[in-house]
C-alpha positions as CSV (number, residue, x, y, z in Angstrom):
1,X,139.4,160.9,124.8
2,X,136.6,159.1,123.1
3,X,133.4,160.3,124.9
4,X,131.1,158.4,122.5
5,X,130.6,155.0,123.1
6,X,128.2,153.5,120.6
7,X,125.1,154.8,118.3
8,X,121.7,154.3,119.3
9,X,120.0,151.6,117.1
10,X,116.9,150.9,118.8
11,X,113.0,150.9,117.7
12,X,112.1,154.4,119.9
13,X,114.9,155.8,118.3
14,X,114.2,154.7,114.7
15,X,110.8,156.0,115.4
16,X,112.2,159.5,116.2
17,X,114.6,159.5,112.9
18,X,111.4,158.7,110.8
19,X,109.6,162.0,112.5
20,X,112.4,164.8,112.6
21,X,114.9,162.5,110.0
22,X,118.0,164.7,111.3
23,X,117.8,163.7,114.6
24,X,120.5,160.6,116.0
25,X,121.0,159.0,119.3
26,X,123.9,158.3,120.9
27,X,125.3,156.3,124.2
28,X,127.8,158.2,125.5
29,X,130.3,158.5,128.7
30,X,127.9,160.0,131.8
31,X,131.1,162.6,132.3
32,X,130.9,163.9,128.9
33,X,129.2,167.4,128.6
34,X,127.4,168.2,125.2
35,X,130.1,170.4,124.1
36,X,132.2,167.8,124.2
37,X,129.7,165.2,122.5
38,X,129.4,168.1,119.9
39,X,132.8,168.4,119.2
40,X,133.1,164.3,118.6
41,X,130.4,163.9,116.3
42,X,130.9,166.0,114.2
43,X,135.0,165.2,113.6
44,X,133.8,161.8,113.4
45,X,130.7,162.0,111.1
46,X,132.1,165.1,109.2
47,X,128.2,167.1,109.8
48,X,127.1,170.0,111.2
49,X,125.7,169.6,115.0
50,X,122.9,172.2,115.7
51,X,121.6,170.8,119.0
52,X,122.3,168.2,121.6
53,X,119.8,166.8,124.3
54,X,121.7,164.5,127.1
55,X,119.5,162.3,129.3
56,X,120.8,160.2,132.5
57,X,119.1,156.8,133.2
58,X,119.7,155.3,136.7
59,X,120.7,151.7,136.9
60,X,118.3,149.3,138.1
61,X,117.7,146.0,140.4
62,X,116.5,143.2,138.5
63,X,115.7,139.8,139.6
64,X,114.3,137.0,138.2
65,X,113.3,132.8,138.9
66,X,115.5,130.4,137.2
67,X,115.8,126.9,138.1
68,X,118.8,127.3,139.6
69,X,117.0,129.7,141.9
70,X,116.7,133.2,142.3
71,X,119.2,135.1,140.5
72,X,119.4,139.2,141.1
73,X,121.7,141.8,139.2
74,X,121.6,145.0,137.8
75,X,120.8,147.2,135.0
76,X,123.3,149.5,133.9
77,X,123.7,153.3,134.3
78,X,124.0,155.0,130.8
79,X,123.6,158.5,129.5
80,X,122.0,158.8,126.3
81,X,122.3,161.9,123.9
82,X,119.8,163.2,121.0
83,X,121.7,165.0,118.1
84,X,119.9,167.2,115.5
85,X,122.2,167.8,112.8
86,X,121.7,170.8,110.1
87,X,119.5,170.5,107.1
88,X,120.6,168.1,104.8
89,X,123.4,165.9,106.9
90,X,123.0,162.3,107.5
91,X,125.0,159.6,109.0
92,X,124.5,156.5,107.7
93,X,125.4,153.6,110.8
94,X,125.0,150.5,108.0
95,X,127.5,151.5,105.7
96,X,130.6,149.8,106.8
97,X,129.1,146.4,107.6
């Protein structure tokens, strides 16, 4: 079962990977345990995982004014996990665009 779901290409995160450059984010499934999340990456990737960090964000109510009126939804529910690799590994995201 495929627990990640996609990498984590944002600007916080590119900010982190400048800092500590063996450090990746991930979005993965909220049921998956870090064990797990290990176990994916690096069968996937072909690195060493030293550590992972998992984080839950709540969905949120969002509303806003169009002209059609008021229109209200939902942000969704993710759970987002940091993984330091060993000295020296690297996954490059960009190289089979």
């Amino acid at each position: 079962m495929a627990f990640i779901i996609k990498p984590l290409v944002t600007e916080k995160m590119t900010k982190i990977t400048d800092k500590k450059p063996n450090r990746y984010g991930f979005i993965v499934r909220p049921e998956a345990n870090k064990l797990q999340i290990k176990n994916e990456i690096e069968g996937q990737y072909n690195v060493t995982v030293e550590d992972v960090n998992t984080m839950r964000y709540a969905g949120k109510r969002s509303a806003r004014y169009t002209k059609a009126g008021m229109i209200r939804g939902h942000k969704i529910a993710f759970k987002k996990a940091i993984v330091t690799l060993k000295e020296g590994d690297v996954i490059d995201f960009y190289s089979n665009i």
